[in-house]
Structure formats: structure tokens, C-alpha cells
C-alpha positions as CSV (number, residue, x, y, z in Angstrom):
1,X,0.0,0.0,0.0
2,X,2.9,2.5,0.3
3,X,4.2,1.8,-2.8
4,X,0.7,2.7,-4.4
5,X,0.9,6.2,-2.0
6,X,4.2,6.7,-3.8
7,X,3.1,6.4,-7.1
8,X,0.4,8.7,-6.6
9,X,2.7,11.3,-5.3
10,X,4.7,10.9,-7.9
11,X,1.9,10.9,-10.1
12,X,0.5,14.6,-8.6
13,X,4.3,15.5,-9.1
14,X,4.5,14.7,-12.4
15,X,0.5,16.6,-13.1
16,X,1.9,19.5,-11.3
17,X,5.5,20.0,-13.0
18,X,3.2,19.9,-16.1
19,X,0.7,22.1,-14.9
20,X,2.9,24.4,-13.8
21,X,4.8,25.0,-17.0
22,X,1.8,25.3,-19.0
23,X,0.7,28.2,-16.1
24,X,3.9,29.6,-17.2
25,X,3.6,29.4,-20.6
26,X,0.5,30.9,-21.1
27,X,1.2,33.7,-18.5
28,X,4.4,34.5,-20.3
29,X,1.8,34.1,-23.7
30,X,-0.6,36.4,-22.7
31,X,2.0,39.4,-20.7
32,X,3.9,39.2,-24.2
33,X,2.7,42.7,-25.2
34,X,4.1,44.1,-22.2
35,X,7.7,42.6,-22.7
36,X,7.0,44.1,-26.5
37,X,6.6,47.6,-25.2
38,X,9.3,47.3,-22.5
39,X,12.4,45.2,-23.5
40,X,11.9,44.9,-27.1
41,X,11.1,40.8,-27.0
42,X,9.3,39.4,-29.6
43,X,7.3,36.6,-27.7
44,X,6.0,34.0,-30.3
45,X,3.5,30.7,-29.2
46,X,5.0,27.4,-29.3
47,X,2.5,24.4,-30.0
48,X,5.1,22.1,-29.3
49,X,6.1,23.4,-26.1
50,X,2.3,23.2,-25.1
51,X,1.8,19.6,-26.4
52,X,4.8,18.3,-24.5
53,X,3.8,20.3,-21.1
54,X,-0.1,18.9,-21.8
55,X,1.6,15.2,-22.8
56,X,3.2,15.6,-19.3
57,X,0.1,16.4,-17.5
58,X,-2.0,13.5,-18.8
59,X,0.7,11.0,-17.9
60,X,0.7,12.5,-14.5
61,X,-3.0,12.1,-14.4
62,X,-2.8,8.7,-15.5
63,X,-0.2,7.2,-13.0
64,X,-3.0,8.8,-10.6
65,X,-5.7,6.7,-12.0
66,X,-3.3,3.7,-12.2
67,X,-3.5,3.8,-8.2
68,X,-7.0,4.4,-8.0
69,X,-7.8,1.1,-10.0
70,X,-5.0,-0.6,-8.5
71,X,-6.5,-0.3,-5.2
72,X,-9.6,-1.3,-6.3
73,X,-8.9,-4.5,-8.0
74,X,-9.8,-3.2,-11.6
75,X,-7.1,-3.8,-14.5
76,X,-4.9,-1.3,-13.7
77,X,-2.2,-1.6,-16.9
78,X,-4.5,0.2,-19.3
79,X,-3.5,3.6,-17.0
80,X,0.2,2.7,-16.6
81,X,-0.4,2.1,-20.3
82,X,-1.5,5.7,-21.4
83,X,0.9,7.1,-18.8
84,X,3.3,5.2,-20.7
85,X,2.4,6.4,-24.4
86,X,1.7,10.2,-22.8
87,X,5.2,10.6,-21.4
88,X,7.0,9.5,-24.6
89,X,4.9,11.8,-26.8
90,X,6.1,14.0,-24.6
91,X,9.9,13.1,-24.8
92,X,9.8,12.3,-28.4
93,X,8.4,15.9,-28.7
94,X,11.3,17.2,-26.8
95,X,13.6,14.8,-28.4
96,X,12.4,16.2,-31.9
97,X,13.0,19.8,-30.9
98,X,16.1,19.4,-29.8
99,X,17.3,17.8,-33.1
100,X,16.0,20.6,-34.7
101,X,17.1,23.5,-32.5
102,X,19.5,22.4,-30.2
103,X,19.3,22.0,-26.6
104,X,17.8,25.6,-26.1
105,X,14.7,24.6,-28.3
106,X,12.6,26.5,-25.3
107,X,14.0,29.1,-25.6
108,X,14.2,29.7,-29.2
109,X,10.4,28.7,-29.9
110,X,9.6,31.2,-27.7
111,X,11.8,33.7,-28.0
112,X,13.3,33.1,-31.3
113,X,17.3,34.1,-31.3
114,X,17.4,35.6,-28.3
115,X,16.2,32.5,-26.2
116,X,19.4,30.9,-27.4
117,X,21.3,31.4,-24.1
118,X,22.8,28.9,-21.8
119,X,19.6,29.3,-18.9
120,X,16.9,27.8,-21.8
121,X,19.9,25.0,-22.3
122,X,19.7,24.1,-18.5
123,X,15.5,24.4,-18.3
124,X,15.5,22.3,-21.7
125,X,18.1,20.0,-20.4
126,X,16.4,19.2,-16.6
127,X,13.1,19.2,-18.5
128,X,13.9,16.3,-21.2
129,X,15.9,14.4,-18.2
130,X,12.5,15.0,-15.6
131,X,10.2,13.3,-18.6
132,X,12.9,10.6,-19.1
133,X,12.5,9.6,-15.3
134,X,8.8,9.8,-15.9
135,X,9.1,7.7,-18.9
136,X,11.9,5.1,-17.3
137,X,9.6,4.7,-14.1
138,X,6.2,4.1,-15.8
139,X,7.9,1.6,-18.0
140,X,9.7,-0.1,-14.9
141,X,5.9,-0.2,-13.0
142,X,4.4,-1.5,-16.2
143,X,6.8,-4.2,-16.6
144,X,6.1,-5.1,-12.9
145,X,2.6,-4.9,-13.3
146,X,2.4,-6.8,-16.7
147,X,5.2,-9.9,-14.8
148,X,2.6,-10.2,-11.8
């Protein structure tokens, strides 16, 4: 039973850090005028950046639902399942951006040039290795869940 109340911690984690960024995102999204007027920033919308933060969130919400049914007796690897698939759309996003903009992909979808600077390397960098956890443990509790 404590395993199943770290999973769903881990699982409100997850939901949160995703969450979280998308707060951030659209905050940034919707102030962007005001950085226009004052610093000159051209602040542009990134669909990718919101599908991986939204991919994120689902997983989260998933491994939540995986301990709800595990508790309950139900089949609970159709959650760890989609928490599964969610979390590596999610990397693969990241993954993708990164081949295509280097590790400050954030930064540059967002900001174009100017978001090419060594603090969107580290936020890209800690975010692609935080959804490769995700990933790695959901796989890890699906392959226990799938042996038992």
C-alpha cells in the first residue's frame, strides 16, 4: 500500500510540473505585449512546447488513475499504459526539438534568437531528463505490473 501512495505522489508530481509549466507558458503568452513595449522581446506561441507540457500532464493524471484502480482490484495496466504512451509523446516531442534546434529549443520557440542562451539549455536540459524519469519509471511499474 505504500508503494501505491508513492506512485500517486509521484503521479501529482508529475501533473503539477506539467501544470505548472503550462501556467507559465500561457502567463508569459498572454503578458507578451508588455515585454514588446518594455524590453523589445518578440514573444511567439509554441504548440510544441504546449503539447509536451499537456503530454506531461496526462501522464501524471494517468499514473493517478493507475493507483485508483490498483487499489480497487480493476485492470490497472490500461493507465500505466497511457501514462506510458503520454510521457513518450512527450519526450519524443522534446527529443524532436532538440534535433532541430539544439538544446535551447525552449528558448528559441519562444523567443526566437534571443532565447538561445545557456539558462533555456539548462531548463530544456532538466526538463527532457525529468520526462525521461517519468518515462523510465512508468515503463519499470508497467513491466512489474504486466510480470505479476
Amino acid at each position: 500500500m505504500g508503494k501505491l501512495y508513492a506512485i500517486l505522489f509521484l503521479g501529482i508530481v508529475v501533473m503539477t510540473v506539467g501544470l505548472l509549466g503550462t501556467s507559465v507558458y500561457f502567463g508569459i503568452y498572454y503578458i507578451a505585449p508588455l515585454f514588446k513595449d518594455i524590453l523589445d522581446l518578440k514573444i511567439s506561441a509554441s504548440k510544441w512546447l504546449l503539447f509536451s507540457l499537456a503530454s506531461l500532464s496526462i501522464s501524471g493524471l494517468f499514473m493517478g488513475f493507475f493507483t485508483l484502480s490498483k487499489s480497487m482490484s480493476r485492470n490497472p495496466s490500461i493507465h500505466l499504459s497511457l501514462a506510458v504512451v503520454f510521457s513518450g509523446i512527450s519526450l519524443f516531442i522534446q527529443v524532436y526539438r532538440i534535433v532541430l534546434n539544439g538544446f535551447a529549443w525552449m528558448g528559441v520557440e519562444i523567443l526566437g534568437n534571443t532565447g538561445d542562451s545557456k539558462t533555456f539549455i539548462l531548463i530544456s536540459m532538466l526538463f527532457t531528463l525529468f520526462t525521461l524519469l517519468v518515462l523510465v519509471t512508468n515503463l519499470a511499474l508497467l513491466r512489474r505490473e504486466l510480470v505479476e
